[in-house]
Backbone bond lengths (Angstrom), bond angles and torsions (degrees), N, CA, C in turn:
res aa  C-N    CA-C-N  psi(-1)  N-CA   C-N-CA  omega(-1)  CA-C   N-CA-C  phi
1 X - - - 1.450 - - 1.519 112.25 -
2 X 1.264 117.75 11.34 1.829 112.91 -150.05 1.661 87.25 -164.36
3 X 1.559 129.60 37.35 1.678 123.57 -177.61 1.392 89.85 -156.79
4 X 1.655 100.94 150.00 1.229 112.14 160.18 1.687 103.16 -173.50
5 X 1.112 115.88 -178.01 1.123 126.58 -178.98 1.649 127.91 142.79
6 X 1.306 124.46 -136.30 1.540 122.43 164.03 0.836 144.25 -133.52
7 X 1.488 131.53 141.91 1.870 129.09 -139.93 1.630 98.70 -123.80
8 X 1.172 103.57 129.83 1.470 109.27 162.62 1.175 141.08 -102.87
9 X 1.639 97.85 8.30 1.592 107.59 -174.54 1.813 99.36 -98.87
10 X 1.080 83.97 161.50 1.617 107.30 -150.33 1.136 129.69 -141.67
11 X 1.798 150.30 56.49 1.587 124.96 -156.35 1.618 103.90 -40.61
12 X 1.383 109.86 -33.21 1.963 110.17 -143.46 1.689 83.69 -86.27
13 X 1.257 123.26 -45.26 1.813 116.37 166.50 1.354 115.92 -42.81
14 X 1.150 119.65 -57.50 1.741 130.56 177.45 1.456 89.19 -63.82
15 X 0.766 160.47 -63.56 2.152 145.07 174.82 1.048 114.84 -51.83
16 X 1.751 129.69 -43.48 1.248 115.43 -171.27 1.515 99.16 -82.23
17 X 1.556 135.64 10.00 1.340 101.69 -179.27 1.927 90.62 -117.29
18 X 1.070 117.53 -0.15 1.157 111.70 -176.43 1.837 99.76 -98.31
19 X 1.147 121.13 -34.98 1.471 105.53 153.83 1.752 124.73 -69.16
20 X 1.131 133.58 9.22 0.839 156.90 152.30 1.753 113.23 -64.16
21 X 1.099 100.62 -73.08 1.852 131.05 156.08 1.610 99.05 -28.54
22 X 1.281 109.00 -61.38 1.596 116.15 -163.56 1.368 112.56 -55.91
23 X 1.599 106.63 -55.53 0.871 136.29 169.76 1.815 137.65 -45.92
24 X 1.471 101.41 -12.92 1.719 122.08 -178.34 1.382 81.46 -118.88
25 X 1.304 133.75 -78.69 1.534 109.12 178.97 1.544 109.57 -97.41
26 X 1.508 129.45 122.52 1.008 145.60 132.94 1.594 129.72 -30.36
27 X 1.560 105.40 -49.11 1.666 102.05 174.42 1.065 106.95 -102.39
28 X 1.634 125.82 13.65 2.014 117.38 159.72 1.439 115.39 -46.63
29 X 1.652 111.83 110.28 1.157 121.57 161.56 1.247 131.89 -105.71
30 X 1.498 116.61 18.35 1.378 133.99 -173.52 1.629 116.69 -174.68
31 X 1.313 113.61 117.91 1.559 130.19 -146.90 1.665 99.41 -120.71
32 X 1.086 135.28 111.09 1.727 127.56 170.00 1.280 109.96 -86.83
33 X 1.114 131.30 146.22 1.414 147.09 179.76 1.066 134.63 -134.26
34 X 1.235 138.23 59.46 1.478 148.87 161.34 1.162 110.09 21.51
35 X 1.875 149.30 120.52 1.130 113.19 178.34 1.866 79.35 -154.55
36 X 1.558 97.92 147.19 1.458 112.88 -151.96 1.718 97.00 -118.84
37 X 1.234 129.16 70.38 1.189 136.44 -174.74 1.695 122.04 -17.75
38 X 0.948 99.95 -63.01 1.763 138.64 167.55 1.823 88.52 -18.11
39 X 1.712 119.88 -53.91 1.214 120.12 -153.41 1.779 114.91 -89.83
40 X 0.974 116.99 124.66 1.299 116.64 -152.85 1.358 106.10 -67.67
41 X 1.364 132.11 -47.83 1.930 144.82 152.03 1.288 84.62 7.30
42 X 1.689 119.85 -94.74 1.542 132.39 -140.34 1.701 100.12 -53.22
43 X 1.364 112.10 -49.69 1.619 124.11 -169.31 1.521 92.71 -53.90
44 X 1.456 138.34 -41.99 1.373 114.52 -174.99 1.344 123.80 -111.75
45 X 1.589 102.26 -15.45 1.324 92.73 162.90 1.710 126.02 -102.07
46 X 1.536 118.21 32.62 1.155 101.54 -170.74 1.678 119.21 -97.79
47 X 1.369 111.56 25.85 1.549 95.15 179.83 1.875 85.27 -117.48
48 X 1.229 134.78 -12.27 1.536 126.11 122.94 1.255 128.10 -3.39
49 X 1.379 103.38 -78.71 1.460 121.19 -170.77 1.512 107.28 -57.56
50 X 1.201 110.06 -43.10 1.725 129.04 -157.03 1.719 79.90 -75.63
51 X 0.837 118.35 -64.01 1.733 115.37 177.57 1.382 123.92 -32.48
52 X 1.430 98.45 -64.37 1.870 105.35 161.18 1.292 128.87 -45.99
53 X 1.457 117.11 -43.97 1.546 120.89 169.12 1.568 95.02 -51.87
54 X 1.719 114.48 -81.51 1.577 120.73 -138.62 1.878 100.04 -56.83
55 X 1.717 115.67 -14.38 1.371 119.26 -158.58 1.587 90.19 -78.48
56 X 1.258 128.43 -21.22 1.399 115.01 -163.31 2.269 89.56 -125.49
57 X 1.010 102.92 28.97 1.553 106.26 168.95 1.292 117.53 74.27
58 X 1.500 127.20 11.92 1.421 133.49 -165.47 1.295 90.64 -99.47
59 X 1.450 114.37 156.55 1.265 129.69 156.92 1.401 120.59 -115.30
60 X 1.208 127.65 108.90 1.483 152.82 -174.56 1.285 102.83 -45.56
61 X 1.610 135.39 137.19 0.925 133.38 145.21 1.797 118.99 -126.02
62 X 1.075 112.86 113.51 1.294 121.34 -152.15 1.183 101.88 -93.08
63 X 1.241 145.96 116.69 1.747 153.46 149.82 1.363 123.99 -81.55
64 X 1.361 111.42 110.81 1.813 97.11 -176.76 1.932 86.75 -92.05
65 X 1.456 77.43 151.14 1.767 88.19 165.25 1.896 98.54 -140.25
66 X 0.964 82.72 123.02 1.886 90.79 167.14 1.676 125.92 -87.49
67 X 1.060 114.48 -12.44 1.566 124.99 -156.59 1.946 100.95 -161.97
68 X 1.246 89.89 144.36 1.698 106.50 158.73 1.282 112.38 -41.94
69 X 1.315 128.94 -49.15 1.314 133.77 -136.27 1.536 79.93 -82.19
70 X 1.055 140.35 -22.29 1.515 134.00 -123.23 1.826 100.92 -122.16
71 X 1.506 115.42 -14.17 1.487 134.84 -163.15 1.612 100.60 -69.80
72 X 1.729 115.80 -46.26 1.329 103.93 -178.41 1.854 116.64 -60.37
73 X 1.089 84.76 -47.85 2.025 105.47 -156.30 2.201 73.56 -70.70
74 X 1.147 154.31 -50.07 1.345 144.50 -178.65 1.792 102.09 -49.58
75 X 1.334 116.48 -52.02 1.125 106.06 -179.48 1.513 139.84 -56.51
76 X 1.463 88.53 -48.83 1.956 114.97 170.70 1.792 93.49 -44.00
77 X 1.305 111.84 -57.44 1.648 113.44 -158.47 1.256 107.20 -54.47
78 X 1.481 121.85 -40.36 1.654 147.06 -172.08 1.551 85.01 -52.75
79 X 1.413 111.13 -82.38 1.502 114.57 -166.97 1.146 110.85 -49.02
80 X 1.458 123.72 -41.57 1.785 123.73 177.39 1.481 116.76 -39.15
81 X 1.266 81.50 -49.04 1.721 99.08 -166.91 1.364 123.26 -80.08
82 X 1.526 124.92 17.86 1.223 157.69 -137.81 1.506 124.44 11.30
83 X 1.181 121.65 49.81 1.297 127.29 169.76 1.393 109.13 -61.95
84 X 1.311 113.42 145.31 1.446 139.53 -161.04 2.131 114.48 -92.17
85 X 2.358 86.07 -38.67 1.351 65.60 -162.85 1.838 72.63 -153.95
86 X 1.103 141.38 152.02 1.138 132.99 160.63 1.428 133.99 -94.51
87 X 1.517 132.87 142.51 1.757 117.20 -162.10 1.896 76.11 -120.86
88 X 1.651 91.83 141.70 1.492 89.36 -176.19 2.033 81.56 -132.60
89 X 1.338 105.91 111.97 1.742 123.38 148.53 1.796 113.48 -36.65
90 X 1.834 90.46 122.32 1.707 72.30 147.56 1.088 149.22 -88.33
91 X 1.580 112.10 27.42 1.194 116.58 150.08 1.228 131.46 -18.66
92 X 2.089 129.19 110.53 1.056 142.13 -153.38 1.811 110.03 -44.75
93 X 1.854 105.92 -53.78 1.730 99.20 168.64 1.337 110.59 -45.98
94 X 0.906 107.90 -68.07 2.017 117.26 -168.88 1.491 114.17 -22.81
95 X 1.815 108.03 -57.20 1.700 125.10 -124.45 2.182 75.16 -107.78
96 X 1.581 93.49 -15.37 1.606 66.75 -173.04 1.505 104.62 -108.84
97 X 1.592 124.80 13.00 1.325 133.81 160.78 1.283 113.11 -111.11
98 X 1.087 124.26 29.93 1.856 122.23 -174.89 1.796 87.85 -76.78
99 X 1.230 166.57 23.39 1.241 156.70 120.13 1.411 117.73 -22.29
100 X 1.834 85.63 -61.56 1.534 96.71 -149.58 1.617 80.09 -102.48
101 X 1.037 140.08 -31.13 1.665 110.06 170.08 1.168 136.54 -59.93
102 X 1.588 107.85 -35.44 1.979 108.97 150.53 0.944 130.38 -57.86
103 X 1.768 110.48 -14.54 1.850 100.59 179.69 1.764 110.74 -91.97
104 X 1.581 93.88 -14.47 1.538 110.31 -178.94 1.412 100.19 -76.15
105 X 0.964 122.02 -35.18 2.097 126.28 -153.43 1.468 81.56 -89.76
106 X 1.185 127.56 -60.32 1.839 128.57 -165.12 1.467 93.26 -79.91
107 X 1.209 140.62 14.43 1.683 111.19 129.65 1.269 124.20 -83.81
108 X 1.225 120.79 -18.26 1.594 147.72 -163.48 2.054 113.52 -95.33
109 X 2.048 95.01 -14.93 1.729 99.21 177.42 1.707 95.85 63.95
110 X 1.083 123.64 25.87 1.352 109.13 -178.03 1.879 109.06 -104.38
111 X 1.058 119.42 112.86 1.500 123.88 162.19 1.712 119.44 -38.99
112 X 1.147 112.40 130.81 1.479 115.02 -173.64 1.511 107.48 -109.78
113 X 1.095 136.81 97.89 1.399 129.40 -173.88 1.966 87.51 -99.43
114 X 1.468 106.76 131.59 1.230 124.19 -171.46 1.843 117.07 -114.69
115 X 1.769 112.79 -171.68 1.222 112.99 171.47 1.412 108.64 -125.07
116 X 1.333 113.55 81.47 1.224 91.73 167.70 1.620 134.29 144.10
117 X 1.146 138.58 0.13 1.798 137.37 172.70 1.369 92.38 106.56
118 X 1.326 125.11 -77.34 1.384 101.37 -154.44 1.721 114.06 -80.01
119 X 1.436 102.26 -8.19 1.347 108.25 -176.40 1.896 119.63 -80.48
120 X 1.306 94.90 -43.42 1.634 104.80 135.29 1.485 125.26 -26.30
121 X 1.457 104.35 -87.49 1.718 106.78 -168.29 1.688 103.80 -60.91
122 X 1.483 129.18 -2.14 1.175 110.99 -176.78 1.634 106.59 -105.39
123 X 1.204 107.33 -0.58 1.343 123.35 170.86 1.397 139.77 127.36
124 X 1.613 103.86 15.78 1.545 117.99 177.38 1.451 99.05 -76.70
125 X 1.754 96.52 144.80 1.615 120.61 172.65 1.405 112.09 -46.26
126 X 1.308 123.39 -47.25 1.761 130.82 -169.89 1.378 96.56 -165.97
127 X 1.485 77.67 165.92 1.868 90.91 170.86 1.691 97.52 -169.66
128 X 1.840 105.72 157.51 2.010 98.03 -172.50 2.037 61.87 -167.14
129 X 1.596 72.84 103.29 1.480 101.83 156.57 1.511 127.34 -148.04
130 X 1.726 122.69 159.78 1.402 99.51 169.08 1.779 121.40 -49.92
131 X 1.452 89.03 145.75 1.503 94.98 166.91 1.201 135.15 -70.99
132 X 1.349 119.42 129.17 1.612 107.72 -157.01 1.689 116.97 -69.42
133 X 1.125 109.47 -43.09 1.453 124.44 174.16 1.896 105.16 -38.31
134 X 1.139 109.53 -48.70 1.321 111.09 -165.30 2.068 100.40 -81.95
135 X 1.255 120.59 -25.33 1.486 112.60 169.78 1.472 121.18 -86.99
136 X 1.376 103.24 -20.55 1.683 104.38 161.81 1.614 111.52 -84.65
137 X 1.132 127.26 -34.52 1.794 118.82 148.11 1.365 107.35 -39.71
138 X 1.351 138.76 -66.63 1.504 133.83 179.26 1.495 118.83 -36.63
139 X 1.377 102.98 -48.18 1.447 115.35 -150.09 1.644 93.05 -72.14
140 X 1.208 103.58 -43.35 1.675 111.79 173.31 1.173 116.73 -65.01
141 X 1.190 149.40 -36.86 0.989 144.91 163.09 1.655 112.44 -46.14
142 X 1.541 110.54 -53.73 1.178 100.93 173.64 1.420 144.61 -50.57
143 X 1.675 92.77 -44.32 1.370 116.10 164.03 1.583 121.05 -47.84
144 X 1.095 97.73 -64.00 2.169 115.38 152.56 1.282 87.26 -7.17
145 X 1.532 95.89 -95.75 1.532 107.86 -153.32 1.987 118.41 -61.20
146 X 0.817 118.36 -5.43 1.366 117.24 -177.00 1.283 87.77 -109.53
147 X 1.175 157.17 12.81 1.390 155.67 176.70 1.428 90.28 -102.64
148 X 1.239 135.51 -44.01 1.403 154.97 139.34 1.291 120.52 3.93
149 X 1.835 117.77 -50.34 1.088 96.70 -156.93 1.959 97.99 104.10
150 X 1.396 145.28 -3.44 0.961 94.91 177.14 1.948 82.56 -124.02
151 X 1.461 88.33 169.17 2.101 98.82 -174.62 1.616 103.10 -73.32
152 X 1.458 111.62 144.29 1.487 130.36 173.67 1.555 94.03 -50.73
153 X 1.417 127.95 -55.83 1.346 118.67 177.82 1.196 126.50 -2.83
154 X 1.550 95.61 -82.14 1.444 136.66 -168.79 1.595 116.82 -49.00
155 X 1.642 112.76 -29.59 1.166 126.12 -169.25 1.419 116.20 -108.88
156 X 1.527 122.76 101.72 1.324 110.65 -158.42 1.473 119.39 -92.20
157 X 0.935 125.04 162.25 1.579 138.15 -179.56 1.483 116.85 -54.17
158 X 1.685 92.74 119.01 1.785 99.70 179.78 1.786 106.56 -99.49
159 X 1.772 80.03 162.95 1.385 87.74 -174.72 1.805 85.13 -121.95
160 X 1.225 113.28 155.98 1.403 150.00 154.67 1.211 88.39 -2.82
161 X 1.391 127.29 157.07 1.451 161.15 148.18 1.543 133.31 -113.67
162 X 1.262 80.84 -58.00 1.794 84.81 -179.90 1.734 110.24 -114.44
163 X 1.347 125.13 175.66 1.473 108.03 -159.22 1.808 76.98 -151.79
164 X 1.584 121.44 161.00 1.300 126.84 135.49 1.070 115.90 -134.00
165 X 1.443 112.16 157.84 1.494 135.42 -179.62 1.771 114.93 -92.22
166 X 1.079 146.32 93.23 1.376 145.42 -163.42 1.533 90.61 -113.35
167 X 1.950 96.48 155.29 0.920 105.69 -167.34 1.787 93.78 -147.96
168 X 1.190 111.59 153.41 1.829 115.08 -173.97 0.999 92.49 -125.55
169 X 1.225 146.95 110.29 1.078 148.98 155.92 1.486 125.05 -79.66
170 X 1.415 110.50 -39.59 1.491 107.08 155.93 1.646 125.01 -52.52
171 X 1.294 108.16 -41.26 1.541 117.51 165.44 1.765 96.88 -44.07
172 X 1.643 129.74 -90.68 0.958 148.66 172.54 1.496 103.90 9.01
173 X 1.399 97.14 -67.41 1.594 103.21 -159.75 1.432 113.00 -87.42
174 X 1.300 110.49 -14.10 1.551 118.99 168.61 1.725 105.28 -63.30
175 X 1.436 122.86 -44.91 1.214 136.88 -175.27 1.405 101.64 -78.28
176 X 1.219 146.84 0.98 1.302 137.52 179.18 1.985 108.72 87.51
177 X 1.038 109.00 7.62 2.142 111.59 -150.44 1.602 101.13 -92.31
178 X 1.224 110.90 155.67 1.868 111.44 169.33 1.346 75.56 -139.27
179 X 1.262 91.43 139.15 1.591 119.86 168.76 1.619 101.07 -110.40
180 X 1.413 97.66 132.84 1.374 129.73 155.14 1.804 127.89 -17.36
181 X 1.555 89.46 105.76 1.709 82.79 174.07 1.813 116.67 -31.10
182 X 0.833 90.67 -72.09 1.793 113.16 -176.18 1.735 108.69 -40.25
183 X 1.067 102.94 -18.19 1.771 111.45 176.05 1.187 112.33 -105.95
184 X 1.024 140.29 -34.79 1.894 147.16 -163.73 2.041 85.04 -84.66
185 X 1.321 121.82 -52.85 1.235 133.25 -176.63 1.467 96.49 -62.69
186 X 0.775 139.56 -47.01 1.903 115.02 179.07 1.647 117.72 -103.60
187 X 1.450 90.41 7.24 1.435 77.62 172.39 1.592 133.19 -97.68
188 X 1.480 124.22 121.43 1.330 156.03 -123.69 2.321 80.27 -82.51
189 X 0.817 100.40 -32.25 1.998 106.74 166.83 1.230 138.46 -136.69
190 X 1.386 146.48 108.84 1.347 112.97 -172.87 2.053 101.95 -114.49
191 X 1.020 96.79 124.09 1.379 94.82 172.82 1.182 109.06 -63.72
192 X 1.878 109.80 154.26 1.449 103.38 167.25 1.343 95.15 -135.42
């Protein structure tokens, strides 16, 4: 009765980046996914998720990791288990160890498709998330207005507007990868 603000979770976000996924590899038949138990999202939406993979022919491989300590020995399993390409959440563990998960995934040749700008410039394959600029515009606005005088109640919860498509291309070519006419062309950045 007393919250509001802005949500980034998404089924149709979780599709557009995994057709995205589809779309850089075509014959991906096995996808790893970082998954952080602790976070309540995965616990209810994960037979969702499992839907989204099998709807576009992927087969999910789900890793819980609870702890830092736990990111290398999660990765090795990913590759064991023959995952193709890894999707790493910005989930707060994840987004604030993406270092040591690119140095873990690039012993493993594994592609990191990510959420997000900085996870990009630090060396993820792609990422198609809201744009941050445009949810910290929101967030202010809100703030605005409850500075205002009016109750969090009253003001209901936004979702995303604008989205970008990033692209690493130095990543790419470190991994051996050519990305897709049709992808370099809409994508809103391409690192080089």
């Amino acid at each position: 009765a007393n919250v509001t603000g802005t949500s980034t979770l998404s089924p149709e976000l979780d599709r557009k980046r995994l057709e995205l996924l589809r779309e850089l590899f075509p014959n991906a038949q096995r996808v790893g996914e970082l998954v952080v138990p602790a976070n309540p999202v995965f616990r209810v939406a994960r037979k969702e998720y499992e839907q989204t993979y099998r709807s576009l022919g992927i087969q999910p491989i789900f890793v819980e990791v609870a702890q830092v300590s736990e990111l290398e020995s999660a990765i090795a399993d990913v590759a064991q288990r023959g995952a193709q390409a890894l999707y790493v959440s910005a989930e707060p563990l994840l987004a604030t160890n993406v270092s040591l998960i690119l140095r873990a995934a690039e012993k493993h040749s594994l592609p990191l498709i990510v959420e997000g700008r900085d996870m990009v410039e630090a060396g993820g394959l792609m990422s198609y998330a809201p744009l941050e600029a445009e949810l910290d515009r929101q967030l202010a606005v809100f703030v605005d207005k409850i500075l205002r005088g009016a109750k969090p109640a009253d003001l209901p919860i936004q979702q995303p507007t604008k989205f970008e498509l990033l692209i690493n291309l130095k990543t790419a070519k470190a991994l051996g990868l050519t990305f897709p006419q049709s992808l370099l062309m809409r994508a809103d950045e391409v690192v080089q």
